[in-house]
N, C-alpha and C positions, 0 to 999 in steps of 0.2 A: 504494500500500500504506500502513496506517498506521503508522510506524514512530513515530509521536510517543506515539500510546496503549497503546503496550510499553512497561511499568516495564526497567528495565535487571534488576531481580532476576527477571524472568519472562524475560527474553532469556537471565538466566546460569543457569536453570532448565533452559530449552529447552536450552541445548549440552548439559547434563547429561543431557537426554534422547537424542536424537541428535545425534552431535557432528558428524556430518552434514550439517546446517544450516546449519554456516560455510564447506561448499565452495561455491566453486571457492576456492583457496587466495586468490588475488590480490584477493578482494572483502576491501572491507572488514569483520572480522568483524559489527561490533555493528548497521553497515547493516542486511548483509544476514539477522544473526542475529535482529532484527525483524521485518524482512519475511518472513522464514523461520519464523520465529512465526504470526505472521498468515496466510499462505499454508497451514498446514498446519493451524491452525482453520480456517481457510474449507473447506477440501479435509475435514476432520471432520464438519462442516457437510453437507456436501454428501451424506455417509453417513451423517447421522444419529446419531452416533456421538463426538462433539463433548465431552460429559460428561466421555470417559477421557482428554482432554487436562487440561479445567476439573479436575477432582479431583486428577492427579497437581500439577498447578499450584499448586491449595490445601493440599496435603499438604507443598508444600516450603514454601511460607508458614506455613503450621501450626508448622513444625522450628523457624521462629524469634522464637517467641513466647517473651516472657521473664518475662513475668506469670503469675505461678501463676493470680491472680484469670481471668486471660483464658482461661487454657488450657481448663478445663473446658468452656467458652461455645464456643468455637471448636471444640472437638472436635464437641460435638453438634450444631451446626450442620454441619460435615463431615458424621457421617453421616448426619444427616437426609436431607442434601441428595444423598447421592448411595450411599451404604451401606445405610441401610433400606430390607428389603423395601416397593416402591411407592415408594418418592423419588421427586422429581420429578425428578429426573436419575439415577435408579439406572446405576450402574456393573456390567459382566459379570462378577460374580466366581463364583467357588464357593461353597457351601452352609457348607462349612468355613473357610475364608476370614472369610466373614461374620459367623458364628457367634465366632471366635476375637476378631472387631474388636469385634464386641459386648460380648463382654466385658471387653476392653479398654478398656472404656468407662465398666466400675465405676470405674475408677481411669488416667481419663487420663494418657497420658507423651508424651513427645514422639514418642515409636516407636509409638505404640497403631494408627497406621494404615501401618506398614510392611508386613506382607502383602500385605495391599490393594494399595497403591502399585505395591508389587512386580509383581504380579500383573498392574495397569493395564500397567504400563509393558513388559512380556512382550506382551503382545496388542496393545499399540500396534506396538512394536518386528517380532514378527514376521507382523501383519498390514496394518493399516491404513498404519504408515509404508512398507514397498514398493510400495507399490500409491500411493501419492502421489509416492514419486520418478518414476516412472511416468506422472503424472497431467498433464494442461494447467497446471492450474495453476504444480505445480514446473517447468516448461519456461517456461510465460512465466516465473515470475520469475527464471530463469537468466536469460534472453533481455534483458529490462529492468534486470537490475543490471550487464550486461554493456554495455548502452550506455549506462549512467547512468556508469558508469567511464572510457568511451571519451570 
C-alpha cells in the first residue's frame, strides 16, 4: 500500500470521513489510517466513482486556505473540476445543490462548497463506503496490517 504518498492532512481528512478507517483498534492508527486511505481510493477506483472521495479531499484542503489572493483561484478550480455541469470529474449532486454552489461562487468563502461536501460525503457514507467494508480489498488490508503487527 502507499502509505508514504498520504499527506498526514489527507489521513486526518479520511478519519473525519469514516472514522472507520482506524479499526481494528490495536492497529496502529496513522499506519493503517493511510492505507485505509488508499485502499478505499482504489476500491473508488474500481466503481468509477473515485471523484467523491478526490473532491471531498479538496474541499477540506480548500477550508484551509488562508490567502484571500488564493481562495478565489482555488475555489474555481474546485468547481470546474468537479461541480460544473461536464467537469471532468463531475461529482452526483442535485440540481439545487449545484445551483446554490454556483452561486457561491460570486463571492467565494471558505463554506461556498459545504452543501456539496455534505452531500458527497452522504453518498459516500451511505453507499459506496458499505459496500467497501464488504469488498476484497478492505479484507486484504485487514489481513496485511494484521501481520504486518504480528
Amino acid at each position: 500500500m502507499r502509505t508514504a504518498s498520504v499527506g498526514q492532512e489527507q489521513m486526518e481528512g479520511c478519519h473525519r470521513i469514516f472514522p472507520s478507517l482506524l479499526s481494528p483498534p490495536a492497529v496502529t492508527p496513522l499506519v493503517f489510517l493511510a492505507d485505509g486511505l488508499a485502499a478505499f481510493r482504489a476500491f473508488l477506483k474500481t466503481e468509477f466513482s473515485e471523484e467523491n472521495l478526490e473532491f471531498w479531499l479538496a474541499c477540506e484542503d480548500f477550508k484551509k486556505t488562508r490567502s484571500a489572493a488564493k481562495l478565489a483561484a482555488k475555489a474555481q478550480r474546485i468547481f470546474e473540476e468537479f461541480i460544473d455541469v461536464q467537469a471532468p470529474r463531475e461529482v452526483n449532486i442535485d440540481f439545487q445543490t449545484r445551483e446554490l454552489t454556483r452561486r457561491n461562487m460570486q463571492e467565494p468563502s471558505l463554506s461556498c462548497f459545504d452543501q456539496a461536501q455534505g452531500k458527497v460525503h452522504s453518498l459516500m457514507e451511505k453507499d459506496s463506503y458499505p459496500r467497501f467494508l464488504r469488498s476484497k480489498i478492505y479484507t486484504d488490508l485487514l489481513s496485511q496490517t494484521q501481520r504486518r503487527l504480528s
